[in-house]
VMD Tcl script that builds the backbone (N, CA, C; Angstrom):
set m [mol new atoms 498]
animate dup $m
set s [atomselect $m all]
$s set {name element resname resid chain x y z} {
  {N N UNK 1 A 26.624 -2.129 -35.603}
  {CA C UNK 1 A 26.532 -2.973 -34.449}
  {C C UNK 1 A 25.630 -2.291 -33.421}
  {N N UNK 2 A 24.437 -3.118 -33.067}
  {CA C UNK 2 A 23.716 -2.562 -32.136}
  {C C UNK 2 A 24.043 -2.643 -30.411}
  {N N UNK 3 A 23.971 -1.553 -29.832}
  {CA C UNK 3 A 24.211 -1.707 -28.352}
  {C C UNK 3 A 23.253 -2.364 -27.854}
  {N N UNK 4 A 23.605 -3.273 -26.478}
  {CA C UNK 4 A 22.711 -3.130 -25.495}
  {C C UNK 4 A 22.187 -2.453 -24.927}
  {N N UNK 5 A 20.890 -2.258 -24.430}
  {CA C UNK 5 A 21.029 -0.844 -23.380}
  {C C UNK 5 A 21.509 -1.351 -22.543}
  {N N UNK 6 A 21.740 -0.310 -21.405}
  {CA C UNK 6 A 21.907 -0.786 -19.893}
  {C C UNK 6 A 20.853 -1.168 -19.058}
  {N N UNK 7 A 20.796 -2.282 -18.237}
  {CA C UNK 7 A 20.302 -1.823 -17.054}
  {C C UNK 7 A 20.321 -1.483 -16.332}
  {N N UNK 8 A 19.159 -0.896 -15.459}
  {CA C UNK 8 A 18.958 0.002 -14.505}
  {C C UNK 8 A 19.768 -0.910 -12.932}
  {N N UNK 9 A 20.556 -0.249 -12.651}
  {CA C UNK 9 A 20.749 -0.900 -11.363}
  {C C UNK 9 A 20.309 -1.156 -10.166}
  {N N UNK 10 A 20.436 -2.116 -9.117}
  {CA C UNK 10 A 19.145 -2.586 -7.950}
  {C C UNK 10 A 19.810 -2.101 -7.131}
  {N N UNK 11 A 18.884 -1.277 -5.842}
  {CA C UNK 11 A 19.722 -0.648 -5.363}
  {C C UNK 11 A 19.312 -1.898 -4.125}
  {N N UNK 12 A 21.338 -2.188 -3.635}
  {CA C UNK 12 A 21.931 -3.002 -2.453}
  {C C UNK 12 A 22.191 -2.698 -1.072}
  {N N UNK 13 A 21.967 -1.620 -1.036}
  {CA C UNK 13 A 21.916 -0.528 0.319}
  {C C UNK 13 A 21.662 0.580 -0.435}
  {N N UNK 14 A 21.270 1.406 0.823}
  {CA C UNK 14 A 21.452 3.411 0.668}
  {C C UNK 14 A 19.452 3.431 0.492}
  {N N UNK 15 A 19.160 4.778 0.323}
  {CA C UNK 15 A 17.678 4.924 -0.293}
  {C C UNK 15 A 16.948 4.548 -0.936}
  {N N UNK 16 A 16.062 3.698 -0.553}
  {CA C UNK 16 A 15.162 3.401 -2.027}
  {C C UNK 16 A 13.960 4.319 -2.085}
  {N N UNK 17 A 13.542 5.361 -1.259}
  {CA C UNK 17 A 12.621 6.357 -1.197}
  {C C UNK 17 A 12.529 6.790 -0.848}
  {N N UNK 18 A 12.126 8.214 -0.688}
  {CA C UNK 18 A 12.354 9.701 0.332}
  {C C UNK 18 A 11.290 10.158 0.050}
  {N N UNK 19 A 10.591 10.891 1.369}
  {CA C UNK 19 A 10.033 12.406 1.859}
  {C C UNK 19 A 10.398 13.665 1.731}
  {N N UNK 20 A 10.274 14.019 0.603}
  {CA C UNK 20 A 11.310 15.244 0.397}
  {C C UNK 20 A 10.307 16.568 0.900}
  {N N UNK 21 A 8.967 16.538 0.864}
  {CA C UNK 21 A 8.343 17.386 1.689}
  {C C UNK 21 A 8.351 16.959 3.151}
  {N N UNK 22 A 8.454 15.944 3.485}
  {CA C UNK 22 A 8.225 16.130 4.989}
  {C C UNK 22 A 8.648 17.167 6.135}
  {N N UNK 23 A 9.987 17.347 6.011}
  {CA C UNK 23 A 10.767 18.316 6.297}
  {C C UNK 23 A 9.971 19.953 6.509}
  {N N UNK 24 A 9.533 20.138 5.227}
  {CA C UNK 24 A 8.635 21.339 4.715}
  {C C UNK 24 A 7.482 21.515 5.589}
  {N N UNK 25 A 7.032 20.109 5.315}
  {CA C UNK 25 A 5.398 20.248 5.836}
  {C C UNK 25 A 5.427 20.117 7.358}
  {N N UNK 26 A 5.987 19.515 8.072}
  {CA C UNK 26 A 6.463 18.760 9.048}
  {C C UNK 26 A 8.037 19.330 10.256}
  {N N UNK 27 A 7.767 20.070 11.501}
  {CA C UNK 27 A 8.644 19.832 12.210}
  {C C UNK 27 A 8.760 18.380 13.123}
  {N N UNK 28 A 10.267 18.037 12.570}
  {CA C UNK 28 A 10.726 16.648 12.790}
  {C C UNK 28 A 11.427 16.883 14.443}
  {N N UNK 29 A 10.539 15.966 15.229}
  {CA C UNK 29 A 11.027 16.143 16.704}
  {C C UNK 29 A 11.595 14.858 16.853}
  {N N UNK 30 A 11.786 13.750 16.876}
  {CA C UNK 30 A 12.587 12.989 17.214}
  {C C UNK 30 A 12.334 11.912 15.621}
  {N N UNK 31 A 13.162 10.754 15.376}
  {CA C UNK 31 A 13.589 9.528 14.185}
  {C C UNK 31 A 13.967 8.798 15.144}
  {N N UNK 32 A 13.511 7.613 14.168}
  {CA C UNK 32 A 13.719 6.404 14.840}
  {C C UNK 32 A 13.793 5.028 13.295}
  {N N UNK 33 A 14.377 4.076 13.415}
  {CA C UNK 33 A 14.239 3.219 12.249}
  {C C UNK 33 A 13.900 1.862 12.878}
  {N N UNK 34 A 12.718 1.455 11.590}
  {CA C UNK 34 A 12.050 0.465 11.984}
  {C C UNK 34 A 11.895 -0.295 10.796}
  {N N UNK 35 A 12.039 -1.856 11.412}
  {CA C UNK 35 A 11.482 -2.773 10.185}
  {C C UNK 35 A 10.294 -2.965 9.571}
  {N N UNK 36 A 10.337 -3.448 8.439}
  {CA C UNK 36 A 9.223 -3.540 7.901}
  {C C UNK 36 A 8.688 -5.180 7.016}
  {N N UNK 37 A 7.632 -5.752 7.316}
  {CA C UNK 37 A 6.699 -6.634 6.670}
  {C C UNK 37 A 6.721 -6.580 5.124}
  {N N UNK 38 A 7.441 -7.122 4.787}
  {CA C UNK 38 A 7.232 -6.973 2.992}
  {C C UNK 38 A 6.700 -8.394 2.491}
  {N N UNK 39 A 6.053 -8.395 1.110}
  {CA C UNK 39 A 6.660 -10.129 0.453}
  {C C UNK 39 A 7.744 -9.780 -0.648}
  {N N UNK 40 A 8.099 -11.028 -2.040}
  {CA C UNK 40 A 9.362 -10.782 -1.916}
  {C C UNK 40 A 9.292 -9.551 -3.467}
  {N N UNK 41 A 7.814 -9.822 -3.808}
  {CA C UNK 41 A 7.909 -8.585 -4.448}
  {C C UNK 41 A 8.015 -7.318 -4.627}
  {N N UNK 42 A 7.646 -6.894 -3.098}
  {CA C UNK 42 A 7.373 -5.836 -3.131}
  {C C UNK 42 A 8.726 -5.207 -3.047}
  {N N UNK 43 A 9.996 -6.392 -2.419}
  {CA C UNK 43 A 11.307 -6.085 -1.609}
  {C C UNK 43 A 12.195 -5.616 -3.230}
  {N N UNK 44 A 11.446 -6.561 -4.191}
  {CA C UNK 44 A 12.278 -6.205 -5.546}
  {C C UNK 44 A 11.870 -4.781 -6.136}
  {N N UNK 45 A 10.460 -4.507 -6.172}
  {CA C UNK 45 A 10.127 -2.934 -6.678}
  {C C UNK 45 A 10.931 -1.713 -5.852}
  {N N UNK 46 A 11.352 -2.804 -4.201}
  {CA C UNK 46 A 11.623 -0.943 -3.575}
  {C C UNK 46 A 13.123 -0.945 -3.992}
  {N N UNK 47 A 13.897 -2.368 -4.247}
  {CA C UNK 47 A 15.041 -2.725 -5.103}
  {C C UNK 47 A 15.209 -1.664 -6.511}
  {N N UNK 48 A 14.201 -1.268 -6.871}
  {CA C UNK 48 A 14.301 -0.521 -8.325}
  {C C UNK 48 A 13.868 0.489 -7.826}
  {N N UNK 49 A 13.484 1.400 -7.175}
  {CA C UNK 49 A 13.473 2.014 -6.210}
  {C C UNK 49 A 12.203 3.021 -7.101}
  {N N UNK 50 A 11.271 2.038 -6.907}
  {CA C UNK 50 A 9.749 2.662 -7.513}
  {C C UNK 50 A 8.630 2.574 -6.203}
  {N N UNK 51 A 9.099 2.904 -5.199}
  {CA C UNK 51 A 8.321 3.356 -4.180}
  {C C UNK 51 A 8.153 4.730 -3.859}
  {N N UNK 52 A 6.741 5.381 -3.281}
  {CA C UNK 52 A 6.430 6.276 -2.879}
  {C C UNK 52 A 5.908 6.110 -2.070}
  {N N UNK 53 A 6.117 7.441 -0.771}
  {CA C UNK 53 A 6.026 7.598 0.564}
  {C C UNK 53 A 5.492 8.897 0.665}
  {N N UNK 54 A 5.092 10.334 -0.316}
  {CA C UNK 54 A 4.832 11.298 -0.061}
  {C C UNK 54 A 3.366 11.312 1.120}
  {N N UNK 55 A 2.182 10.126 0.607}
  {CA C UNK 55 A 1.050 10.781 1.379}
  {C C UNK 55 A 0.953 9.511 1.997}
  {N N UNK 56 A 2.304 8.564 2.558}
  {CA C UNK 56 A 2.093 8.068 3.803}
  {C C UNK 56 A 1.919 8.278 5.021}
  {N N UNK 57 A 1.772 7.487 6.398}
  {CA C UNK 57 A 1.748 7.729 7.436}
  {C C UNK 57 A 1.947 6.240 8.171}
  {N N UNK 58 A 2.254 6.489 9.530}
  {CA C UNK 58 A 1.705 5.453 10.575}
  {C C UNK 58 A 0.860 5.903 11.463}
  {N N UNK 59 A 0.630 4.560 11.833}
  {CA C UNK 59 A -0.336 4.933 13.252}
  {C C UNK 59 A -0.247 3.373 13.824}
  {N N UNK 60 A -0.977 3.219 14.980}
  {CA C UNK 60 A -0.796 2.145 15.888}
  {C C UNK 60 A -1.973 1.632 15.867}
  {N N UNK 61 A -2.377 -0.103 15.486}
  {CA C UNK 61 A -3.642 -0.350 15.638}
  {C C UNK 61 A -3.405 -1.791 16.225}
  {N N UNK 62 A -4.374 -2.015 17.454}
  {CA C UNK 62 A -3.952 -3.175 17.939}
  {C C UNK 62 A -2.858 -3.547 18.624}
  {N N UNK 63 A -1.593 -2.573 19.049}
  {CA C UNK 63 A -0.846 -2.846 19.733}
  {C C UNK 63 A 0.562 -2.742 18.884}
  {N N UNK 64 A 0.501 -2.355 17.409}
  {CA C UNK 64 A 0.962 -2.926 16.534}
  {C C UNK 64 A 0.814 -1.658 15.632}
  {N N UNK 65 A 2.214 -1.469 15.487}
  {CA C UNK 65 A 2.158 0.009 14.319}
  {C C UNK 65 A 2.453 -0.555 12.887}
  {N N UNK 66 A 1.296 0.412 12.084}
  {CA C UNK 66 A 1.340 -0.172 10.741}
  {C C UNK 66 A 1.568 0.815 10.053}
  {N N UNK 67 A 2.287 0.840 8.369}
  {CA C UNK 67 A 2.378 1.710 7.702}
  {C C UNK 67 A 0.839 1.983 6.608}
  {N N UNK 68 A 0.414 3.163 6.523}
  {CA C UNK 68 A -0.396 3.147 5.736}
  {C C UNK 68 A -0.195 4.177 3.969}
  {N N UNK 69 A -0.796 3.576 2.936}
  {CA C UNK 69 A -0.923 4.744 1.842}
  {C C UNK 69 A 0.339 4.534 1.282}
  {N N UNK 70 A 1.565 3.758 1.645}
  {CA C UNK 70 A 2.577 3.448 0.615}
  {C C UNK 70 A 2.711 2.739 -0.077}
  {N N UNK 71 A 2.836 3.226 -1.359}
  {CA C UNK 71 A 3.111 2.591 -2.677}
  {C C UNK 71 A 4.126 2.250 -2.954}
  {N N UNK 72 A 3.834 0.939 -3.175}
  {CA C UNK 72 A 5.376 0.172 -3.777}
  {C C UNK 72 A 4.465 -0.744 -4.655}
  {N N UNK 73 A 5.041 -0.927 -5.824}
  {CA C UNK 73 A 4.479 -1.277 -6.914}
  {C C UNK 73 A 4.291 -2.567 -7.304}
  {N N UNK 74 A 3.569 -3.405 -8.190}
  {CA C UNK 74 A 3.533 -4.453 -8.600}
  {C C UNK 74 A 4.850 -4.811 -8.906}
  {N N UNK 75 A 5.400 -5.867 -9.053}
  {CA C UNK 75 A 7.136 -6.291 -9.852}
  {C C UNK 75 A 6.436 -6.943 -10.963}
  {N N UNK 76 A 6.892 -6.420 -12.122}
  {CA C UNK 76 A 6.991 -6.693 -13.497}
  {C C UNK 76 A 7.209 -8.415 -13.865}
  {N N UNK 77 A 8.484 -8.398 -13.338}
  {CA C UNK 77 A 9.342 -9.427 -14.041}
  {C C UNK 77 A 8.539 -10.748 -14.189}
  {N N UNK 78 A 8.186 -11.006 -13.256}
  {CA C UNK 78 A 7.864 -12.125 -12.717}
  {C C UNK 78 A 5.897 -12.677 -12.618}
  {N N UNK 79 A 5.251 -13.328 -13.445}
  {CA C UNK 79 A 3.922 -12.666 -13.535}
  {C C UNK 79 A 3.231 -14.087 -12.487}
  {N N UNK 80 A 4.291 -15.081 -12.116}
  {CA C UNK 80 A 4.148 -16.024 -11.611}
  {C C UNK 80 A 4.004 -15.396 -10.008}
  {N N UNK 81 A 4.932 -14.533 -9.302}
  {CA C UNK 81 A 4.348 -14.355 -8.020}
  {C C UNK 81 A 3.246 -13.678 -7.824}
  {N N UNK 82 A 2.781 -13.924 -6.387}
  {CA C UNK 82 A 1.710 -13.488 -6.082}
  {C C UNK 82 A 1.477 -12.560 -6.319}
  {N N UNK 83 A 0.403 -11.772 -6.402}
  {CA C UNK 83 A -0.157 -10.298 -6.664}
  {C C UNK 83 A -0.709 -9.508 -5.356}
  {N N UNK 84 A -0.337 -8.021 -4.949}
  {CA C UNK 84 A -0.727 -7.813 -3.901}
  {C C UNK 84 A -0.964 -6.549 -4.014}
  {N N UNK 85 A -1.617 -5.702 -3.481}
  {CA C UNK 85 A -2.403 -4.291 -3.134}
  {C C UNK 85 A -1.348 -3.438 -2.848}
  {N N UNK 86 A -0.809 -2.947 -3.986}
  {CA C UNK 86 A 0.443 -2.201 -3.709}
  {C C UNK 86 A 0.348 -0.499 -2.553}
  {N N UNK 87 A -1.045 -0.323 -2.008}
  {CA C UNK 87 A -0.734 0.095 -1.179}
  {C C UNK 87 A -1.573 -0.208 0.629}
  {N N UNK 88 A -1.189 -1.536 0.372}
  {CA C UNK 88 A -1.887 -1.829 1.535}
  {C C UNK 88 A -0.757 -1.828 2.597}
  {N N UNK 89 A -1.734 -1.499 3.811}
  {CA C UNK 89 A -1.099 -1.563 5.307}
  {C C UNK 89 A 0.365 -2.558 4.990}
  {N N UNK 90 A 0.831 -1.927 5.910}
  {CA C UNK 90 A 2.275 -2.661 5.960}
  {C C UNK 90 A 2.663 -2.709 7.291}
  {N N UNK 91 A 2.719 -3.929 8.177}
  {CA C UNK 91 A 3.254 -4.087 9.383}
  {C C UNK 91 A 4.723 -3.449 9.562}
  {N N UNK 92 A 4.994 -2.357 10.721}
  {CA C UNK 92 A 6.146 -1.987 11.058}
  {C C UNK 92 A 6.639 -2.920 12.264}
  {N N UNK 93 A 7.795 -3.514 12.507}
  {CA C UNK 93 A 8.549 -3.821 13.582}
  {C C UNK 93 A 9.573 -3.060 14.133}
  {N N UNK 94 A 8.748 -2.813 15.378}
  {CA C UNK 94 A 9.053 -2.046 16.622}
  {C C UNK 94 A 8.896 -2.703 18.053}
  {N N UNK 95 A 9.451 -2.582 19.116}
  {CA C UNK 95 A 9.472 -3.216 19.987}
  {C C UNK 95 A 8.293 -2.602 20.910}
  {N N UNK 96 A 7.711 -3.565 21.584}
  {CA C UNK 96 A 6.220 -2.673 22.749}
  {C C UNK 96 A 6.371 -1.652 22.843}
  {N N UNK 97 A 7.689 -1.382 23.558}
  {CA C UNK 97 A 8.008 -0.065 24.713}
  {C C UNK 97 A 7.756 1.375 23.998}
  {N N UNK 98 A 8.686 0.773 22.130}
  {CA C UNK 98 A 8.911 2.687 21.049}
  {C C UNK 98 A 7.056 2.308 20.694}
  {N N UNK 99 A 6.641 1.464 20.803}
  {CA C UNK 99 A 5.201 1.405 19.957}
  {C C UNK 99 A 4.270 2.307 21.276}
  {N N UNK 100 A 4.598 2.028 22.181}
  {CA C UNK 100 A 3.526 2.813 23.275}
  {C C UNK 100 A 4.338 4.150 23.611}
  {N N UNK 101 A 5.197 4.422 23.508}
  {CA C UNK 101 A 5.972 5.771 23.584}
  {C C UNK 101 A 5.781 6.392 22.486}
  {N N UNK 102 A 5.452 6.368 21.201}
  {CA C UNK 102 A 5.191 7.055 19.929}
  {C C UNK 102 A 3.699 7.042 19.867}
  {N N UNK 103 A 2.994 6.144 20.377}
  {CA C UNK 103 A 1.707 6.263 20.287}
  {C C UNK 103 A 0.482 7.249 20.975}
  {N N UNK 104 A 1.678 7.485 22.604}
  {CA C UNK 104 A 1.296 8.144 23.464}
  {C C UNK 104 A 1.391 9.536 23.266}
  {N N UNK 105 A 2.588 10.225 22.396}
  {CA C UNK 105 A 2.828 11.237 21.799}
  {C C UNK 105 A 2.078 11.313 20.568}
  {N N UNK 106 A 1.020 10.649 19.946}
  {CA C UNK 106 A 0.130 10.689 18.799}
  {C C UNK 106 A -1.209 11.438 19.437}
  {N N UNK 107 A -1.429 10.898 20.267}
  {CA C UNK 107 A -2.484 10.749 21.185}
  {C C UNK 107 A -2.630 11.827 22.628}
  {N N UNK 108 A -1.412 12.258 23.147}
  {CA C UNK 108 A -0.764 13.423 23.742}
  {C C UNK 108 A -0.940 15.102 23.030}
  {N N UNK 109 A -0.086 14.001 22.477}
  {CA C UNK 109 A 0.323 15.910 21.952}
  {C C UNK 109 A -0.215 15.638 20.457}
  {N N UNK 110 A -0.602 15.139 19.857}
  {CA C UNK 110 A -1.816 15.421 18.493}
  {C C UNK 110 A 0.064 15.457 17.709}
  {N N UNK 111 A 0.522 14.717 17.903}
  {CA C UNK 111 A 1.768 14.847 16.599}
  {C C UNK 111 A 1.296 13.930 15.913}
  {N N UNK 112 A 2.363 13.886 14.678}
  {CA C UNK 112 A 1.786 12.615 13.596}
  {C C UNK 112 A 3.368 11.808 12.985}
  {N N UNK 113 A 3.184 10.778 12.740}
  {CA C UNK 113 A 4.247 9.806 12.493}
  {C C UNK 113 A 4.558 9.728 10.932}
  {N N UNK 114 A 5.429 9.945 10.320}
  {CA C UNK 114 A 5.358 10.235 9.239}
  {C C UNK 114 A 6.970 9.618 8.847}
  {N N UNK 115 A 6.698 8.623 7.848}
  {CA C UNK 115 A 7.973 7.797 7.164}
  {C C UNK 115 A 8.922 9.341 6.186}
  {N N UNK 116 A 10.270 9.273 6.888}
  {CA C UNK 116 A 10.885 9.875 5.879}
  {C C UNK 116 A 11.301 9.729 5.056}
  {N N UNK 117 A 11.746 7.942 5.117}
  {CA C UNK 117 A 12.663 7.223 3.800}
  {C C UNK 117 A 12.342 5.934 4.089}
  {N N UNK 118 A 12.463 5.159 2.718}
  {CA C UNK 118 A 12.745 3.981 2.898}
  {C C UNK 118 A 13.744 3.326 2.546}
  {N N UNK 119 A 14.916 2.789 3.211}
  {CA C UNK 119 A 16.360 2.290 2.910}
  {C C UNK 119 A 16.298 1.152 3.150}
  {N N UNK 120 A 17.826 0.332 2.692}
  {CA C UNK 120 A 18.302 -1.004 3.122}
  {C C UNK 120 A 19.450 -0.616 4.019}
  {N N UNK 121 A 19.625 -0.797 4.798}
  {CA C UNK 121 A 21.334 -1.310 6.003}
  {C C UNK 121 A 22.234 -1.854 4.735}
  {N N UNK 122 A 22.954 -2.144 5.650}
  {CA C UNK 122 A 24.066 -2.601 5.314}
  {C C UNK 122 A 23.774 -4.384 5.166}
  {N N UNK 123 A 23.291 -4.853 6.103}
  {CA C UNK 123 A 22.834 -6.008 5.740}
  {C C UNK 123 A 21.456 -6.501 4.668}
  {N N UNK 124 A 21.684 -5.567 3.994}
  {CA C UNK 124 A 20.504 -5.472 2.920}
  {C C UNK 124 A 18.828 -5.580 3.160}
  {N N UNK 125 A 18.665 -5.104 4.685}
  {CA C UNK 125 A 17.190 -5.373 5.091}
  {C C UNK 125 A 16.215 -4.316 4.709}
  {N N UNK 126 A 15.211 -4.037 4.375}
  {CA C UNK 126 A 14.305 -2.738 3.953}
  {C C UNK 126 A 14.271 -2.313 5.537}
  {N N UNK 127 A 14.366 -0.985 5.665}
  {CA C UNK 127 A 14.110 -0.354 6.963}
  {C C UNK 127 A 13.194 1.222 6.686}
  {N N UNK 128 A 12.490 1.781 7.640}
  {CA C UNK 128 A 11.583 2.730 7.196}
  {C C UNK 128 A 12.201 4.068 8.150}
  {N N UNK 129 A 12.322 4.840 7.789}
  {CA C UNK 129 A 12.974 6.119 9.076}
  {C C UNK 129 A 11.697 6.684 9.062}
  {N N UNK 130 A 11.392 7.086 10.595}
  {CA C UNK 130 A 9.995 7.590 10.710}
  {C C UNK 130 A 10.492 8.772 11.577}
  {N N UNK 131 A 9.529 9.999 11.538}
  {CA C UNK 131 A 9.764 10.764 12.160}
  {C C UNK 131 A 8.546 11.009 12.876}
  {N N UNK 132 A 8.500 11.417 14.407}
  {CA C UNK 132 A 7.946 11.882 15.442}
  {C C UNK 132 A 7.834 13.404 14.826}
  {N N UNK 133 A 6.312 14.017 14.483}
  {CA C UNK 133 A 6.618 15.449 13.680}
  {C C UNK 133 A 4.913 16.010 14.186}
  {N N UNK 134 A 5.566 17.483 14.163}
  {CA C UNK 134 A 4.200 18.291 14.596}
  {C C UNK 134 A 3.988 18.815 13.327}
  {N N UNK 135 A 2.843 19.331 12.778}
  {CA C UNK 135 A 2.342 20.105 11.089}
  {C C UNK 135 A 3.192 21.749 12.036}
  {N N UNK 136 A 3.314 21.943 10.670}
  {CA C UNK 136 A 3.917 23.494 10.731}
  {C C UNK 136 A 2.711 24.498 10.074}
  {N N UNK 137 A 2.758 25.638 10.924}
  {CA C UNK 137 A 1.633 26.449 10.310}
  {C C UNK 137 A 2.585 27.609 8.804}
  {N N UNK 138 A 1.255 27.937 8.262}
  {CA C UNK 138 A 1.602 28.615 7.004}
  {C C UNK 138 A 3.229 29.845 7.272}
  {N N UNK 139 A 3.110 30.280 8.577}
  {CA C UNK 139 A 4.321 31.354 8.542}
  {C C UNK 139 A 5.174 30.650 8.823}
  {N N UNK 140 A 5.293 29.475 9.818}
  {CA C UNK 140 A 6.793 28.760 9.825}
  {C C UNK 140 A 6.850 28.141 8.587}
  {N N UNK 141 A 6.280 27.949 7.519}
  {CA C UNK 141 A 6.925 27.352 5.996}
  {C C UNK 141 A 7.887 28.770 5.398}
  {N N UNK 142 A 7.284 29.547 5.522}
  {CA C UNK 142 A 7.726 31.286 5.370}
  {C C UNK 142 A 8.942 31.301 5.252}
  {N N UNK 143 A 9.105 31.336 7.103}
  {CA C UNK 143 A 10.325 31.675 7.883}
  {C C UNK 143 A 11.145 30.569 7.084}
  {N N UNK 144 A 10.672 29.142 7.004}
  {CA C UNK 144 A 12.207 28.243 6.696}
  {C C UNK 144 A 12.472 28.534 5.080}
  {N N UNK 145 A 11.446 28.898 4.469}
  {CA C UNK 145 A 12.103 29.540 2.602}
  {C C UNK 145 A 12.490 30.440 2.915}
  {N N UNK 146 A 12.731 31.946 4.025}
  {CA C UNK 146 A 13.204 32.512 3.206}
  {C C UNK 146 A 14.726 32.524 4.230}
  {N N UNK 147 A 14.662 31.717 5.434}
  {CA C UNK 147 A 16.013 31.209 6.049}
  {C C UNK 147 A 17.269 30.570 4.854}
  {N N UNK 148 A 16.003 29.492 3.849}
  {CA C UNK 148 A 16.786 29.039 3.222}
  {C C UNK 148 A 17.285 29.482 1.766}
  {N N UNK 149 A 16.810 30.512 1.392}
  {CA C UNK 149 A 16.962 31.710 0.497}
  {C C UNK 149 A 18.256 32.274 1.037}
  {N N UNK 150 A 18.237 33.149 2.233}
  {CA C UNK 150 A 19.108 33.273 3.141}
  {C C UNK 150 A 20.271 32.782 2.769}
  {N N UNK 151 A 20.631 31.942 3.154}
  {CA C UNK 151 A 21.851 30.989 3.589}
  {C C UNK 151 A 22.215 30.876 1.956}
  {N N UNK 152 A 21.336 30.605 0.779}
  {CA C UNK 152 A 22.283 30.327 -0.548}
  {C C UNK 152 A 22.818 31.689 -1.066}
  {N N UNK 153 A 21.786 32.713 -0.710}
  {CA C UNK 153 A 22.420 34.173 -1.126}
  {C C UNK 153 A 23.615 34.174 -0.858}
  {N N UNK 154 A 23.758 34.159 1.297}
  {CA C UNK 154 A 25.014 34.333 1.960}
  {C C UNK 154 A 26.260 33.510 1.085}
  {N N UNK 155 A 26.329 31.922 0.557}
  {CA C UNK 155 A 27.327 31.322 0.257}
  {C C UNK 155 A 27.302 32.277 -1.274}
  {N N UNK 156 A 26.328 32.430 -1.846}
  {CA C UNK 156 A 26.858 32.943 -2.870}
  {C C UNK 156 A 27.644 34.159 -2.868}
  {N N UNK 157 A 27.549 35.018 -2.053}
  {CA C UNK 157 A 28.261 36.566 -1.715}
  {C C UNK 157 A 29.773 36.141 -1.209}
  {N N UNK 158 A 29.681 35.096 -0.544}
  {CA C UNK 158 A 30.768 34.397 0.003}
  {C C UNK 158 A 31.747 34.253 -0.968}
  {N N UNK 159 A 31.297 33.181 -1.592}
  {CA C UNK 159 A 31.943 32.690 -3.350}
  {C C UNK 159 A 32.610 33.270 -4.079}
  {N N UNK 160 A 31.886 34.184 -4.452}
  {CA C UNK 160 A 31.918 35.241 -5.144}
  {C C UNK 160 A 33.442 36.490 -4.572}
  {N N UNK 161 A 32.845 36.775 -3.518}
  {CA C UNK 161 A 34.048 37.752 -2.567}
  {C C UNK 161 A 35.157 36.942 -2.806}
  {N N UNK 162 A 35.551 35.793 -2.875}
  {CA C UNK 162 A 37.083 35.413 -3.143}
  {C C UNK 162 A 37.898 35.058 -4.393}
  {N N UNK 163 A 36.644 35.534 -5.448}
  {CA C UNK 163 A 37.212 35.526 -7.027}
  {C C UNK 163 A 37.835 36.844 -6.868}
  {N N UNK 164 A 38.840 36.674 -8.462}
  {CA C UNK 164 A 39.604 38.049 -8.317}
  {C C UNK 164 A 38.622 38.642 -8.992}
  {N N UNK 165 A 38.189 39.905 -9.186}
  {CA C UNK 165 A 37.729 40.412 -10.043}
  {C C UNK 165 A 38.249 41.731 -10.667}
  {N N UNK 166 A 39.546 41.115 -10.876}
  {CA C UNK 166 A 40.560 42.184 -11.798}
  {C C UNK 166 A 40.962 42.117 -12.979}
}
mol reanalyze $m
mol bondsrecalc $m
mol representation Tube
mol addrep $m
């Protein structure tokens, strides 16, 4: 008797994509979450959670902050919907006030806007977490590996100290 496979499950909330260097590359000075412009394909690929965000960004053009360089993929299933430029600009929704306050700090202080994740709420909407972030130079990457070297040694000595070893 042959199995089915499984399928892959759609994700209904929680992450559908992460920045896992940002952090690294990037000191994160303030987050903020913002909506995002999708159609309905693109909402199903980040559903299967085949989006990438590593060499995204925003920036503000026109009054109006857009996402740029993220990939979210064609959807398979369906060869009937439209077809679209899986990494074209993507309108963010933000209100005037965070769009000229993040823009002014682009433009200020030379920081850069950089998507950390892309999730659904709870009400199942795609939302983008962006972070307000300055580049880190080569010795602060240093300092945070070997902080974080650090800290797993320490739990491990920790760990360890409360086995018996008799």
């Amino acid at each position: 008797m042959a199995s089915t496979p499984k399928k892959k499950s759609l994700i209904s909330h929680g992450t559908a994509a992460q920045n896992r260097k940002a952090h690294y590359d990037f000191k994160i000075n303030e987050t903020l979450e913002a909506g995002m412009v999708l159609l309905g394909g693109e909402v199903k690929s980040l559903r299967a959670g085949r989006a990438a965000i590593a060499e995204a960004w925003a920036g503000e053009r026109d009054g109006e902050m857009w996402l740029y360089n993220c990939y979210i993929p064609e959807w398979q299933a369906n060869s009937l919907m439209a077809k679209f430029e899986p990494r074209r600009p993507r309108k963010l929704l933000m209100s005037h006030k965070q769009i000229a306050t993040w823009a002014g700090a682009v433009t200020r202080q030379g920081a850069t806007i950089v998507p950390l994740e892309i999730l659904f709420n709870e009400q199942g909407r795609a939302k983008v977490k962006l972070g307000l972030a300055e580049g880190k130079q080569a010795h602060d990457k240093r300092a945070h590996v070997a902080e974080r070297d650090w800290a797993r040694d320490k739990a491990r000595v920790m760990r360890d100290k409360g086995r018996d070893h008799g």
